[in-house]
N, C-alpha and C positions, 0 to 999 in steps of 0.2 A: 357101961351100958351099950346095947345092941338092939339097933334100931333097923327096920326097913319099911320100903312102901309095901302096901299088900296089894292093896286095888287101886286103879284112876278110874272115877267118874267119866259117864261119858254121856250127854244127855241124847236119846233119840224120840224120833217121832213112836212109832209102834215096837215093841220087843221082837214080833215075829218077824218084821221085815229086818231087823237090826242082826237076831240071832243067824238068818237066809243069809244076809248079806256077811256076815264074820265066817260062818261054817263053811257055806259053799262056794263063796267067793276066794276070800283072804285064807279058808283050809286051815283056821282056827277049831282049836275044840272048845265043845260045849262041854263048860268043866259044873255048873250047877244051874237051875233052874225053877226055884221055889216060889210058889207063892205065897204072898205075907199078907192073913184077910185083915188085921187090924187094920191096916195100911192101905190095902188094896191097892198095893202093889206086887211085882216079882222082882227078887233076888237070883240078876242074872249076870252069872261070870262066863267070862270064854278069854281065852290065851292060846298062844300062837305053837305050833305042834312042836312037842319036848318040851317045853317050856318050863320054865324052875321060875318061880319067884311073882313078880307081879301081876295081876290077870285086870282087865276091863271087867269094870262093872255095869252093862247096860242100865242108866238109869231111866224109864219113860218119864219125857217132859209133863209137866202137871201145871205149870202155871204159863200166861203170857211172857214171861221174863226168860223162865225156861225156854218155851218155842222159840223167843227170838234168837237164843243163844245156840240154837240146833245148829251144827255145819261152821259154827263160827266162834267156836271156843277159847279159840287163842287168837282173838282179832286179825286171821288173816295170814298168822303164820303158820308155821309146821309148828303141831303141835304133841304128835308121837312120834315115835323113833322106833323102828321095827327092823331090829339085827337081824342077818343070815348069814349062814357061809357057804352061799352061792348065788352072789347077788340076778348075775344074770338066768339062772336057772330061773329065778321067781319070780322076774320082771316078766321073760316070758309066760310064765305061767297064769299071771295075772293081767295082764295084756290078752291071752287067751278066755280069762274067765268073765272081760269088759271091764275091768280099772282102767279107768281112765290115770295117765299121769301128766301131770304138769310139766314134769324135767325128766329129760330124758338120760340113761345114768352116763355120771363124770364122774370120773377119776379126780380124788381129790387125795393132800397128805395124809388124809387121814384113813381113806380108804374110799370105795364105790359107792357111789349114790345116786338116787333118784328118787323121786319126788310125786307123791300120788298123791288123788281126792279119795276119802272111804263114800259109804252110801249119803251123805249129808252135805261135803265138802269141805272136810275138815283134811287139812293138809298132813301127809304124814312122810316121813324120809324111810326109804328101803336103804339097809344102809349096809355093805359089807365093809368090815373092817379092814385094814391093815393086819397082816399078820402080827405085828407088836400088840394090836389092840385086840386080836380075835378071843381074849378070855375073857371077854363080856358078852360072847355068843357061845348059848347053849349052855 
């Protein structure tokens, strides 16, 4: 058997400030954007440029439980992990486009890292690899 993840959930306040904030911020593409009337909601994926494999799912919060959990999905940790291979190329890029980040990048065994809030506050690691590790980027 052959299994993978496809999408991560991600809860936001509105789509359109979510989709702004992924596209032109973070230079994610918008990989679909449907609307589902049963639902009355949108089926909105976006992944990060070249990307193979897992995409975010914007999903808009619908309940109080949802809202509460907006920015704070994984109680406070890093909760995505976003590979490059050029960690500092991106940190400035992103740094220019107003991400704010938490940790400024270090050098760790594993490779480069730093440490941002997306549009909510949800902690994510920029992370470049170790050349040993770099086949999980791209």
């Amino acid at each position: 058997m052959k299994q993978q993840l496809a999408h991560v959930a991600l809860l936001v306040r509105e789509y359109d400030e979510a989709i702004d904030f992924f596209t032109k911020v973070l230079n994610f593409s918008l990989v679909e954007d449907t609307y589902v009337p049963d639902q009355d909601k949108r089926w909105v994926l976006v992944a990060p440029p070249n990307a193979s494999g897992c995409m975010l799912l914007l999903a808009r919060a619908t309940s109080e439980a949802q809202r509460a959990a907006i920015g704070n999905q994984a109680g406070g940790r890093v909760f995505l992990f976003l590979y490059t291979d050029d960690l500092h190329r991106d940190y400035q890029q992103m740094i220019n486009r107003g991400v704010k980040f938490v940790r400024k990048p270090k050098t760790e065994s594993y490779g480069i890292v730093a440490v941002f809030e997306d549009l909510y506050g949800n902690l994510w690691d920029l992370l470049e690899p170790n050349v040993s590790n770099k086949q999980n980027v791209g």
